[in-house]
C-alpha beads as a LAMMPS data file, in Angstrom:
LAMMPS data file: protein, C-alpha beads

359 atoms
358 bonds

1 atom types
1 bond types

-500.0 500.0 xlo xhi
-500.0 500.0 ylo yhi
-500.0 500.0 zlo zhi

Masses

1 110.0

Atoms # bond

1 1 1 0.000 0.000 0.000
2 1 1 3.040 2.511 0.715
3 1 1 4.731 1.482 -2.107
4 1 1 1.352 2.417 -4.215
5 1 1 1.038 5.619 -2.701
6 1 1 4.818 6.237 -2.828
7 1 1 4.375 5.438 -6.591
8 1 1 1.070 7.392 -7.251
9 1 1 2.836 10.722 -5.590
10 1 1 5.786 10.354 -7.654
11 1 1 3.985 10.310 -10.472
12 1 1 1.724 13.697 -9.555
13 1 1 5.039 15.302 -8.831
14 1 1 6.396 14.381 -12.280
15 1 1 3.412 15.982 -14.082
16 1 1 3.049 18.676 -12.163
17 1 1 7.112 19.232 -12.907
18 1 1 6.854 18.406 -16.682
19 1 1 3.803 20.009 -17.509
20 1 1 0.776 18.515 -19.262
21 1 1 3.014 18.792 -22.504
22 1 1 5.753 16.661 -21.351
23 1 1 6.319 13.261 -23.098
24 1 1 5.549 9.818 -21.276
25 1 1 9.007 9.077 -21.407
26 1 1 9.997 12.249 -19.619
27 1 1 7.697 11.361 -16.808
28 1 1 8.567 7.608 -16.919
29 1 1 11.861 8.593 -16.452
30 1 1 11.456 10.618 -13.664
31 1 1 9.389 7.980 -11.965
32 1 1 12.342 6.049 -12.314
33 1 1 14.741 8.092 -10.600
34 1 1 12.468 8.763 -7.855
35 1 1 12.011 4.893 -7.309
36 1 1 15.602 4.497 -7.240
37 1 1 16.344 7.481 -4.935
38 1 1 13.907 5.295 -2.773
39 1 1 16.017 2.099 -3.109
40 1 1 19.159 3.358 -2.170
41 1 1 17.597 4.981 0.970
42 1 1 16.016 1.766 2.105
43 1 1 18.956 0.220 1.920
44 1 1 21.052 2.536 3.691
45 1 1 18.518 1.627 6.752
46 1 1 18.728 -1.696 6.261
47 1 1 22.540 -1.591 6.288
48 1 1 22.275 0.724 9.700
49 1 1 20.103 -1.197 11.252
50 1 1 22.438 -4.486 10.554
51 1 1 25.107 -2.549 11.669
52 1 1 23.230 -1.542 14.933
53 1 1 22.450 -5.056 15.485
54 1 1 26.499 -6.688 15.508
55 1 1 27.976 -2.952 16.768
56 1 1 28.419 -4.995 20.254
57 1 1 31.057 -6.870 18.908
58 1 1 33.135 -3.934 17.687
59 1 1 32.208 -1.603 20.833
60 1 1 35.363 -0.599 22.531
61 1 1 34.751 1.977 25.491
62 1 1 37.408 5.150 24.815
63 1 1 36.142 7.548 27.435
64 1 1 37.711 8.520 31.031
65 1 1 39.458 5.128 32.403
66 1 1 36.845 3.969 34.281
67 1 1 37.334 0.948 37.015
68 1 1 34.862 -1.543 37.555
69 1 1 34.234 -2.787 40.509
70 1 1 32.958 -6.746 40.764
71 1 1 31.672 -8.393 43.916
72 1 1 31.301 -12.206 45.107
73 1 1 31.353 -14.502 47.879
74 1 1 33.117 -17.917 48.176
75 1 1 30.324 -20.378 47.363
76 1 1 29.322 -18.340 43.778
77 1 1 31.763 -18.272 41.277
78 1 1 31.166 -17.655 37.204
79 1 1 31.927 -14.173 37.716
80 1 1 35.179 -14.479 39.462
81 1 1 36.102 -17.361 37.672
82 1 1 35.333 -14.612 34.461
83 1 1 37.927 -11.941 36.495
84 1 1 40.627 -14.570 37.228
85 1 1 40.934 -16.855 34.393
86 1 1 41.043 -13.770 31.688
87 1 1 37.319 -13.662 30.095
88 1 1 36.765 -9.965 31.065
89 1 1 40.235 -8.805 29.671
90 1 1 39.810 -10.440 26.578
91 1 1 35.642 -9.586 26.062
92 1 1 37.330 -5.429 26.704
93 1 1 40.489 -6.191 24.821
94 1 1 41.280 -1.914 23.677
95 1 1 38.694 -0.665 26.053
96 1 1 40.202 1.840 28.469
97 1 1 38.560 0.401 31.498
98 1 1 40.162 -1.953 34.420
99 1 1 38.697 -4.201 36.730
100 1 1 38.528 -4.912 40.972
101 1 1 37.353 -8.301 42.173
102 1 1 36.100 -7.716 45.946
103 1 1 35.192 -10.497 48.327
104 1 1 32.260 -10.521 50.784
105 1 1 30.948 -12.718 53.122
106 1 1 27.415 -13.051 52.509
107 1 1 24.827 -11.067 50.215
108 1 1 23.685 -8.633 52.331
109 1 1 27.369 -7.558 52.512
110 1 1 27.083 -7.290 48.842
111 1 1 24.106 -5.491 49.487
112 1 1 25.151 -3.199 52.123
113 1 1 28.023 -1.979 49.118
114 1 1 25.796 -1.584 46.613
115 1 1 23.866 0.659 48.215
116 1 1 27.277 3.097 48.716
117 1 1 27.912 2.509 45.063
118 1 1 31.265 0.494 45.969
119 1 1 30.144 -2.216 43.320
120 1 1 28.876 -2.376 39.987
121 1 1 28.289 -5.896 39.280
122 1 1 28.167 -8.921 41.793
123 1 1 26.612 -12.499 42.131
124 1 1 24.838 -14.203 45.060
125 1 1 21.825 -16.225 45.676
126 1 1 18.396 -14.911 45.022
127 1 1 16.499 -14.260 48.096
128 1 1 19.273 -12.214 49.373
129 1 1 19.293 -10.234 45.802
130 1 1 15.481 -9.735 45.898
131 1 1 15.397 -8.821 49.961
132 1 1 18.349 -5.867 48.878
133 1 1 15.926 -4.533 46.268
134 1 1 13.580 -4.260 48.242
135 1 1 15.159 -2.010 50.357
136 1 1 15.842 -0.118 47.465
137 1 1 20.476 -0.898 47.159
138 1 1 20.027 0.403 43.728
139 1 1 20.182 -2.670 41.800
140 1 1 18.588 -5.261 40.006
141 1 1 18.957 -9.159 38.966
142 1 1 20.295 -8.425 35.039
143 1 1 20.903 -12.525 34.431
144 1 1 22.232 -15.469 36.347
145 1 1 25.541 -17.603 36.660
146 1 1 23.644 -20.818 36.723
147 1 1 20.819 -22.728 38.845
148 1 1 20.808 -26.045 40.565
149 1 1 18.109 -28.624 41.448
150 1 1 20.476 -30.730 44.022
151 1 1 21.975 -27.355 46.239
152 1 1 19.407 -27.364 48.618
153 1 1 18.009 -31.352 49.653
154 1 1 15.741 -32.466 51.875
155 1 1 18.171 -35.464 54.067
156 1 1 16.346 -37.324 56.582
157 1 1 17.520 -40.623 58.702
158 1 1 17.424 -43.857 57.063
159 1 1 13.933 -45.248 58.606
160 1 1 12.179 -41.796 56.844
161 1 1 11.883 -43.374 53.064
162 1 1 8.723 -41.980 51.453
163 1 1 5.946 -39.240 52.190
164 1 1 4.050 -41.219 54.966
165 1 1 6.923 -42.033 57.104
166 1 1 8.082 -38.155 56.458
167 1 1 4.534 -37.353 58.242
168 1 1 5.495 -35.567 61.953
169 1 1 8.780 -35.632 61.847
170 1 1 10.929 -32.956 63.388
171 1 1 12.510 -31.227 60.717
172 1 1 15.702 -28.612 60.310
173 1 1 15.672 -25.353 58.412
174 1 1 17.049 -21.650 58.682
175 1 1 13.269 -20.465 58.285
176 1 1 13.085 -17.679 55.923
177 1 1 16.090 -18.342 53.434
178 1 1 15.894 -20.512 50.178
179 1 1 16.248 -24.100 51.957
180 1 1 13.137 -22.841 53.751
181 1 1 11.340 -22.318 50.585
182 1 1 12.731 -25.208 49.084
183 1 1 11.556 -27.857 51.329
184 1 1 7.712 -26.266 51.121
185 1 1 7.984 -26.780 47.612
186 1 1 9.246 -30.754 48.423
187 1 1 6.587 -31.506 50.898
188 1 1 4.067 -30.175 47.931
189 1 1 5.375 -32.124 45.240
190 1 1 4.613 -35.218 47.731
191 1 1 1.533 -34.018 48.477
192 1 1 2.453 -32.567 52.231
193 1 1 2.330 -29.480 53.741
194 1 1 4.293 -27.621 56.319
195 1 1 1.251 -28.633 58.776
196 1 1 2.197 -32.501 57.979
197 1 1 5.614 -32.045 59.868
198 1 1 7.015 -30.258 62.645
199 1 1 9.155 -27.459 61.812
200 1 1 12.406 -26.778 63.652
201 1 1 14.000 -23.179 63.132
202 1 1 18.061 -23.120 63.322
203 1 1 21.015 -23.037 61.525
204 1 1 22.619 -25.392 62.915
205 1 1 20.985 -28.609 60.842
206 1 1 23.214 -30.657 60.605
207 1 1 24.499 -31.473 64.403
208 1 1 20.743 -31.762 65.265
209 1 1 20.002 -34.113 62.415
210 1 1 23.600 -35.808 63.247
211 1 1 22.927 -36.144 67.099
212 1 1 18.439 -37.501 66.401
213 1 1 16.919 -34.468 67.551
214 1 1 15.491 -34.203 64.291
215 1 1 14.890 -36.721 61.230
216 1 1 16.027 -34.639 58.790
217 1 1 16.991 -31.326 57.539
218 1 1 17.379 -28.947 54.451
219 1 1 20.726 -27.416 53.760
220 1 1 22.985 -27.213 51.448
221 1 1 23.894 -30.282 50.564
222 1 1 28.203 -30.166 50.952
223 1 1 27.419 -29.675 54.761
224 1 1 25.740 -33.282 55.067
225 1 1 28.345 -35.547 53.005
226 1 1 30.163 -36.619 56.160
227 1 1 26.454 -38.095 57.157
228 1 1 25.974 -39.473 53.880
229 1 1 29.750 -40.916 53.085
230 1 1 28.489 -43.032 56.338
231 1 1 25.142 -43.757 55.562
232 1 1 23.486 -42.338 57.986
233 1 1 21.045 -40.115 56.114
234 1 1 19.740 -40.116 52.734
235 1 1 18.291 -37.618 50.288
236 1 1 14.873 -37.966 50.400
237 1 1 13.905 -35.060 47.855
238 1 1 15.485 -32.425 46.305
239 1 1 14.479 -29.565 43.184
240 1 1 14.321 -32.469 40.552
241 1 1 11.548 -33.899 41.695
242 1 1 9.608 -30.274 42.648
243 1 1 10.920 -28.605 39.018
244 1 1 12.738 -25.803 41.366
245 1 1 16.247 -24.696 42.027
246 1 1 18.299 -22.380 43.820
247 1 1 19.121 -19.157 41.579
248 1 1 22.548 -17.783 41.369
249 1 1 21.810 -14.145 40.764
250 1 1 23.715 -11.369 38.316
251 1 1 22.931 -8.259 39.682
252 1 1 24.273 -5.068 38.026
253 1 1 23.820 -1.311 39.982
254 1 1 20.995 0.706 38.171
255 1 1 22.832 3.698 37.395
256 1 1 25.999 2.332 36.161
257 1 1 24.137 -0.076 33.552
258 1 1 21.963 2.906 32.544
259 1 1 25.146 4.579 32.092
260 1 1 27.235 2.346 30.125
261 1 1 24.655 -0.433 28.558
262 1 1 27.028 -2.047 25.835
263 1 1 29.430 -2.265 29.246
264 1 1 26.593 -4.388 31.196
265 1 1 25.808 -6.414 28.102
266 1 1 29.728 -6.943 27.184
267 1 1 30.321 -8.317 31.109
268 1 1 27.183 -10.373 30.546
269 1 1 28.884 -12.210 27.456
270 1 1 32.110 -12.356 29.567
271 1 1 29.963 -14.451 32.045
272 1 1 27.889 -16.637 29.761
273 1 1 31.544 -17.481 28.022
274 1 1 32.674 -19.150 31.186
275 1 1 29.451 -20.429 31.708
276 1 1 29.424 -22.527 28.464
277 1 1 32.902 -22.974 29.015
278 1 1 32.279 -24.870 31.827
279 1 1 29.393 -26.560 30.220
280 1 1 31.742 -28.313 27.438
281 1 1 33.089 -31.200 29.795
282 1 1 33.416 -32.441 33.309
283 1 1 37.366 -31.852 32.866
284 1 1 36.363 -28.138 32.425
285 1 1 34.280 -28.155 35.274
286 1 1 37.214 -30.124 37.100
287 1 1 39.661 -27.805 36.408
288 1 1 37.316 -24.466 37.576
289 1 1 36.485 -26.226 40.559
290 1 1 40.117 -26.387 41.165
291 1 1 40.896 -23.056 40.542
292 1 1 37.895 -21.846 42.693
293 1 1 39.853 -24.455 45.325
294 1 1 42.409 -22.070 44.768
295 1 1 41.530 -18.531 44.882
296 1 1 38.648 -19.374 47.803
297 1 1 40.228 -21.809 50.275
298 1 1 37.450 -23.907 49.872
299 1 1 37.626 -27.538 49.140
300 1 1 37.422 -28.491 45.966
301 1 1 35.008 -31.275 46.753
302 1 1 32.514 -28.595 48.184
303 1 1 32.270 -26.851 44.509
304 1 1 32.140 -30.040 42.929
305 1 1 29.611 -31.309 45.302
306 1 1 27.224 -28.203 45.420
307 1 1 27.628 -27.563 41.373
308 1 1 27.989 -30.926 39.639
309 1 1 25.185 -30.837 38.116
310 1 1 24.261 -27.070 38.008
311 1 1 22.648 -25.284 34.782
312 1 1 24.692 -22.831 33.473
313 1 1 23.987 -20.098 31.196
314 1 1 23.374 -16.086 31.997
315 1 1 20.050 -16.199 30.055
316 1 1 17.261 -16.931 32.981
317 1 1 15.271 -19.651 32.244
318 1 1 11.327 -20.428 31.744
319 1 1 12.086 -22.450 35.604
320 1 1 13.905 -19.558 36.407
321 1 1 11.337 -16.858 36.174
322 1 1 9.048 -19.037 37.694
323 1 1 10.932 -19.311 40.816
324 1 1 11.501 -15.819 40.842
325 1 1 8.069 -14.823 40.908
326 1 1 7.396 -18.205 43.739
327 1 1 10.577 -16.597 45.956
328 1 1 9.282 -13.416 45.694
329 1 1 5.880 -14.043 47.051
330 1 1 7.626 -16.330 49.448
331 1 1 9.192 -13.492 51.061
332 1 1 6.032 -11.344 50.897
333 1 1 4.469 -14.260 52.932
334 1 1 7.352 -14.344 55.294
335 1 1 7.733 -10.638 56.016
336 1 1 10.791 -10.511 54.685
337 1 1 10.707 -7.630 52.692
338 1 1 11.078 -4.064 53.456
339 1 1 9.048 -2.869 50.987
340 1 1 6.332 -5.972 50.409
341 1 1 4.805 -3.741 47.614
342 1 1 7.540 -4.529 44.329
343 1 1 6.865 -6.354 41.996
344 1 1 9.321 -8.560 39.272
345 1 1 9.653 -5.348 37.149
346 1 1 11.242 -4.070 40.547
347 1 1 13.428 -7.144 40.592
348 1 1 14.293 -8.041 37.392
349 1 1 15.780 -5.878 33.693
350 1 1 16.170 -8.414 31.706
351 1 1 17.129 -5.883 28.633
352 1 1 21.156 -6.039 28.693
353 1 1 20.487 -9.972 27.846
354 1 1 19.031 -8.783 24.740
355 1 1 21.572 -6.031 24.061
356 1 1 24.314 -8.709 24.618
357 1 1 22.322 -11.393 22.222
358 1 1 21.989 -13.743 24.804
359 1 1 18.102 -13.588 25.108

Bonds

1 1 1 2
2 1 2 3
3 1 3 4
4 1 4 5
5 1 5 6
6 1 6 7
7 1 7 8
8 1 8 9
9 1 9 10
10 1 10 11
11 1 11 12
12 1 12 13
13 1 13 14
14 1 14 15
15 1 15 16
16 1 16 17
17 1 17 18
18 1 18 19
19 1 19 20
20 1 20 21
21 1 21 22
22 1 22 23
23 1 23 24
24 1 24 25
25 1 25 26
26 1 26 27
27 1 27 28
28 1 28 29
29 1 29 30
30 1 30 31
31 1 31 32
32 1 32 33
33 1 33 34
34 1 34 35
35 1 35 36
36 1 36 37
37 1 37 38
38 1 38 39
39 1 39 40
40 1 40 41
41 1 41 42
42 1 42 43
43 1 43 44
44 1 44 45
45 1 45 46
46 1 46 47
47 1 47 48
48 1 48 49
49 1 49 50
50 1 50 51
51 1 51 52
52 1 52 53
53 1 53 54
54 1 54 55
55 1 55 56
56 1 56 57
57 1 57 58
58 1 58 59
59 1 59 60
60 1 60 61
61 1 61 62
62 1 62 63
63 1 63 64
64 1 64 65
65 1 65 66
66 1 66 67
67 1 67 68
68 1 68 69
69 1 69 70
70 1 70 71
71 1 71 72
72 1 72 73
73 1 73 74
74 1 74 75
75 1 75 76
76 1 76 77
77 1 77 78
78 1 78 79
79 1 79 80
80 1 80 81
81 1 81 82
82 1 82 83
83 1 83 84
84 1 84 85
85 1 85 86
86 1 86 87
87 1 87 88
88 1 88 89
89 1 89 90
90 1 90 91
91 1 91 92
92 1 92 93
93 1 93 94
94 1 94 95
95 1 95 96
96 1 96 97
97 1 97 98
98 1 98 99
99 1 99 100
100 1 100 101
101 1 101 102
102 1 102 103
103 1 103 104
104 1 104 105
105 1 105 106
106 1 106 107
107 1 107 108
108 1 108 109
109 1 109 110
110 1 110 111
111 1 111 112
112 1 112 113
113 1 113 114
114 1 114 115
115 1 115 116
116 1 116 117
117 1 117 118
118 1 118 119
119 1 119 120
120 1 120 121
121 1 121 122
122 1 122 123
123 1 123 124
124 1 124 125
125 1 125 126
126 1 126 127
127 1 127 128
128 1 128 129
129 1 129 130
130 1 130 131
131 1 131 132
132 1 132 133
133 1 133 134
134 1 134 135
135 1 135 136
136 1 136 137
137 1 137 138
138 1 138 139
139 1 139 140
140 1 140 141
141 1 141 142
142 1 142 143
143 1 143 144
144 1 144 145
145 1 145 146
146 1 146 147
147 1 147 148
148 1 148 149
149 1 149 150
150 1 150 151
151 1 151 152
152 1 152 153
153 1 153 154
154 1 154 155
155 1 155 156
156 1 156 157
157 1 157 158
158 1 158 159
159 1 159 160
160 1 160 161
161 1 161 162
162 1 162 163
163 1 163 164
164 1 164 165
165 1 165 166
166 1 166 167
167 1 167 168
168 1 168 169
169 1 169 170
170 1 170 171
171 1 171 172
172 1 172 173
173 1 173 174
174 1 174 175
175 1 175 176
176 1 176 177
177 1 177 178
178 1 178 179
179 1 179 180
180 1 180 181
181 1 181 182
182 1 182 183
183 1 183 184
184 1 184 185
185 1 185 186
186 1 186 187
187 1 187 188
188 1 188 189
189 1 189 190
190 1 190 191
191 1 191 192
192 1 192 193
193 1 193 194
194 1 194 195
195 1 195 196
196 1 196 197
197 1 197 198
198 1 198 199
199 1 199 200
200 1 200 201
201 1 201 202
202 1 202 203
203 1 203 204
204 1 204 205
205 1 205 206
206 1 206 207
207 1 207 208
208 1 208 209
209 1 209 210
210 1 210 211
211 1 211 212
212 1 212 213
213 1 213 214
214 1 214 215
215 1 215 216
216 1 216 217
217 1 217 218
218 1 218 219
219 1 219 220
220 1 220 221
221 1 221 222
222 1 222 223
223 1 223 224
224 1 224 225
225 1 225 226
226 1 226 227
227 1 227 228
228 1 228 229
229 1 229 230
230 1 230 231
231 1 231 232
232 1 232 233
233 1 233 234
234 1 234 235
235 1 235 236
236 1 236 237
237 1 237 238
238 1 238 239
239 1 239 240
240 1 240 241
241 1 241 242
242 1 242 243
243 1 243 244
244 1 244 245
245 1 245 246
246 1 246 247
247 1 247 248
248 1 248 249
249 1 249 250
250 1 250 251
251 1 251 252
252 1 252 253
253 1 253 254
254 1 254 255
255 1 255 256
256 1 256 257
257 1 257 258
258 1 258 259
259 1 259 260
260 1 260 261
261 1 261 262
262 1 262 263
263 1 263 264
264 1 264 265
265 1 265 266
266 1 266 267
267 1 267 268
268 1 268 269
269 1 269 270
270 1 270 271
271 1 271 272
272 1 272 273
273 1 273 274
274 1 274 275
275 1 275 276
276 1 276 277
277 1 277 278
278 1 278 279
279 1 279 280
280 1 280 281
281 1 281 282
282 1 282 283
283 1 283 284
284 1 284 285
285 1 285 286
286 1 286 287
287 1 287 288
288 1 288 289
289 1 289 290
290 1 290 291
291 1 291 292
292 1 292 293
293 1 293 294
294 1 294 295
295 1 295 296
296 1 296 297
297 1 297 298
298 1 298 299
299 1 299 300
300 1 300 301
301 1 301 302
302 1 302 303
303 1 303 304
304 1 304 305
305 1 305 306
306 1 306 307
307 1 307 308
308 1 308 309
309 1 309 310
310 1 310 311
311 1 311 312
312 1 312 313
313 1 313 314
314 1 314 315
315 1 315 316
316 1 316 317
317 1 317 318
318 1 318 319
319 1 319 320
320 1 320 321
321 1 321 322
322 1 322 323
323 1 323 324
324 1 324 325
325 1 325 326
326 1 326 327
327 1 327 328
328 1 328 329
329 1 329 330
330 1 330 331
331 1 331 332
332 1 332 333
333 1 333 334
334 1 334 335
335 1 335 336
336 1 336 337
337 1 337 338
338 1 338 339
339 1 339 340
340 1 340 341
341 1 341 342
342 1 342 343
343 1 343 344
344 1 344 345
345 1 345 346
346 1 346 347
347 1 347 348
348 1 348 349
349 1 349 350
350 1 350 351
351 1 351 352
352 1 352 353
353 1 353 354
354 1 354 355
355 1 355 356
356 1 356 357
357 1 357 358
358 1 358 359
């Protein structure tokens, strides 16, 4: 239709130019020259906009050296692993910007430095992402490292074997953090409730599950392998059976990825490069676990245990949203939330994924 209408004013403007005496061929040829005009300008966009599309690859920041600053805690890792095993120097390779790997000891320390715009980008678990949004750090969950279905179990003692014999029995958790809204969504997919046992709050799990006070406990799972190298607990359920997982969370600081998008998507790629890296083989998993051994002075056998058979990729998956949205209202039920009024366009931008191609 535009093309017709394009055509049908080119041809008023030729008459009108040529005069009712002009010959057809005067006005056919000026039809012709306005249709080409036409051509060359749509291709011009086209070429722009394919240029816009792939100018991520060639972007190469040339402004004031700028130094950004990257935050993580021992048990997360893609992002550190992307610091210390050169993905970030290579993904900036000409870019006049540097990079500072600080550690923390838990998220709301990553939190806490967020909110004094120490950091820039960081990784941690979920709930402790979504709880520091809510009291409005100045961030927001831009992608993930990876999830895992096996983190977080539900280990009881060996005479607990199905759902029935799970009915009443004194059970472990740190209520209020993911384990907590893990194991509600275990008892579900067995058809229980939280009413169906009896709920112990501490964080101590394991030495009461170790010494009978309880019959079992949700943790993460490294802390029980002495109990299980001996046999004396089992894993009764865990996220495979449920379809959830534990998150670990991307978070980038509001104003800096407003700031310098291409920079957010460009770390992003940095991550998801380690992340399939690590994908390719158990060897490659092997030798990151090492190197996490390494720079953490963790056991090796803790990464290996706890991420074995983790998911990774930055892009957040269908599952992932899902639990999202589930941990968020989790929270809201809790009272755990400073602000119990955001919503997932509070906690989540998931627009440098797209910039970066990786959504």
């Amino acid at each position: 239709m535009k093309k017709a209408l394009a055509l049908g004013l080119s041809l008023c403007m030729a008459a009108s130019l040529f005069g009712c005496g002009s010959s057809a061929e005067e006005t056919t040829a000026a039809v012709e020259e306005t249709a080409a005009e036409e051509s060359t300008a749509g291709e011009q966009d086209t070429a722009e906009a394919e240029e816009t599309e792939v100018s991520l690859d060639d972007y190469v920041y040339d402004g004031e050296p700028l130094e950004i600053h990257l935050g993580d805690i021992n048990s997360q890792f893609p992002l550190n692993l992307a610091y210390n095993l050169g993905f970030l120097e290579e993904e900036f390779e000409g870019s006049n910007v540097t990079f500072t790997m600080d550690y923390f000891l838990n998220g709301p320390a990553i939190s806490e430095a967020f909110a004094s715009g120490d950091l820039d980008f960081a990784e941690f678990g979920e709930q402790a992402a979504i709880s520091g949004i809510s009291a409005d750090y100045g961030y927001k969950i831009i992608g993930r490292n990876c999830d895992t279905e096996t983190m977080y179990p539900l280990v009881v003692s060996s005479d607990i074997t199905d759902a029935e014999s799970l009915k009443g029995a004194k059970i472990a958790v740190s209520v209020g953090t993911s384990a907590h809204y893990l194991l509600l969504t275990y008892l579900e997919s067995m058809g229980l409730s939280e009413n169906d046992i009896e709920l112990v709050n501490t964080n101590d799990t394991v030495t009461l599950l170790a010494s009978g006070e309880v019959q079992g406990a949700a943790d993460q799972l490294a802390k029980f392998n002495p109990l299980l190298d001996a046999g004396e607990v089992h894993v009764l359920a865990d996220g495979t059976a449920s379809e959830t997982c534990q998150i670990s969370a991307f978070v980038g600081r509001n104003e800096f990825c407003e700031q310098y998008p291409e920079i957010a998507a460009k770390v992003l790629r940095a991550v998801q490069r380690v992340d399939e890296w690590m994908a390719e083989s158990e060897e490659n998993q092997q030798e990151a676990f090492a190197k996490l051994a390494e720079i953490t002075q963790r056991e090796e056998e803790w990464f290996s245990t706890m991420y074995g058979g983790s998911n990774f990729g930055a892009d957040l998956t269908e599952q992932d949203l899902r639990v999202l949205e589930e941990v968020l209202q989790f929270m809201k039920d809790n009272d755990l939330l400073s602000n119990p009024d955001i919503t997932m366009d509070d906690v989540l931008d998931l627009s440098y994924l797209e910039l970066a191609g990786l959504r």
